[in-house]
C-alpha positions in Angstrom: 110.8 34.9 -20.4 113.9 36.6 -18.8 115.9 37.4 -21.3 120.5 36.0 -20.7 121.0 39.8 -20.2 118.2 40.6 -17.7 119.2 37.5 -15.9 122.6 38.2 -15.0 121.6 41.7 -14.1 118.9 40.3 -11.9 122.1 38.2 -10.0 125.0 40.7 -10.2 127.5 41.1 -12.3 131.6 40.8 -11.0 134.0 37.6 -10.4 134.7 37.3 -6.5 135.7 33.9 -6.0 137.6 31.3 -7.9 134.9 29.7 -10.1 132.7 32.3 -10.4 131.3 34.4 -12.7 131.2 32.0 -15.4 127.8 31.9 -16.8 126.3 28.4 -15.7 123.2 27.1 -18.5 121.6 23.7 -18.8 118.7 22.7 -20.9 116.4 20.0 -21.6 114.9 20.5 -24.9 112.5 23.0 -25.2 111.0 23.1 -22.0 112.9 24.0 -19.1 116.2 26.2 -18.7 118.2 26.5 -15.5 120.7 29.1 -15.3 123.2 30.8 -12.7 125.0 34.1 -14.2 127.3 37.0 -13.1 128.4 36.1 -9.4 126.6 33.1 -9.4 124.9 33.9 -6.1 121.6 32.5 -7.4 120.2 30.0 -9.3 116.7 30.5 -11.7 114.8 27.8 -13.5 112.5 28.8 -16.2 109.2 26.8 -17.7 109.7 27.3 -21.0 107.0 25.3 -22.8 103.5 24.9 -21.9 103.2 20.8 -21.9 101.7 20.5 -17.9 104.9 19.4 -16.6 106.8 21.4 -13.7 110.2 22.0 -13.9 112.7 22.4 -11.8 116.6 22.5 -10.9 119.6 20.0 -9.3 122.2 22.4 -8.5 125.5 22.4 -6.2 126.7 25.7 -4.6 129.9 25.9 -3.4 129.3 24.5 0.7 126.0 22.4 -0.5 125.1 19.9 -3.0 121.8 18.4 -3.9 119.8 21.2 -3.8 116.6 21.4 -6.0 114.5 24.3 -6.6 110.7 23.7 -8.2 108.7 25.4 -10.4 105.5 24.5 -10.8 103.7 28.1 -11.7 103.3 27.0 -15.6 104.9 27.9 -19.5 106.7 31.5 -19.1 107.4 31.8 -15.4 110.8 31.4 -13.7 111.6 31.0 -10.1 114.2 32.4 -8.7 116.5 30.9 -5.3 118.3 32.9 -2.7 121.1 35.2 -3.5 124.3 33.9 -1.7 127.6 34.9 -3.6 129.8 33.6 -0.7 128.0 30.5 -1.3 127.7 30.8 -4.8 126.2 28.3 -7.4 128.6 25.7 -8.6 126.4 23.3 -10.7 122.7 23.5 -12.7 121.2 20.9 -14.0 117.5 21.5 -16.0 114.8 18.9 -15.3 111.3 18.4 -16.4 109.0 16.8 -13.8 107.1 13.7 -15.5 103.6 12.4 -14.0 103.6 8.6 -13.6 107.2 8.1 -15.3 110.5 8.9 -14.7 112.1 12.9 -15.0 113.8 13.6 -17.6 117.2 15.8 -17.0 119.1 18.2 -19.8 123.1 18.1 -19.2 124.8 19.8 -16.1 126.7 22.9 -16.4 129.7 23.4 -14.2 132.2 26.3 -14.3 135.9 25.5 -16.4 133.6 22.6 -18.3 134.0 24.4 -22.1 130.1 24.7 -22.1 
């Protein structure tokens, strides 16, 4: 697993825009973390427990909302979006992708919310 620091020096470090550089984390329970750090130009969404259930992101960036990024590769991976910083990530939220029943979602992390 990517460790907090690794991450944010995998998407840049530095505030360039209003709302940005504000580390963004969401979880739900023990299985799936989504994260956007330093500029906030990507998004990454880790499986974090091995229970056969993907996982994946909701998040917002700053001229789109309702993006989702999957990641289906298993317990330990993390998947990574685009870097954009212009466009940088504004919300994450984590979800865990259940067969036959409805997702289940951790809370979302915005910037200024005191997360």
């Amino acid at each position: 697993m990517v460790t907090a620091a690794a991450a944010t020096a995998l998407m840049g470090a530095g505030q360039a825009f209003a709302g940005v550089g504000e580390n963004l984390d969401s979880y739900y329970q023990d299985s799936v973390w989504a994260y956007s750090h330093g500029t906030n130009g990507a998004v990454a969404v880790a499986d974090t427990a091995g229970d056969s259930h993907a996982v994946y992101t909701l998040y917002d960036r700053r001229n789109n909302s309702g993006l989702r990024l999957d990641n289906h590769d298993g317990n330990g991976s993390t998947k990574y979006s685009g870097m954009d910083t212009a466009n940088y990530v504004s919300k994450v939220t984590a979800c865990l992708n259940v067969q036959l029943n409805p997702d289940r979602c951790g809370a979302d992390d915005r910037p200024n919310d005191d997360r």
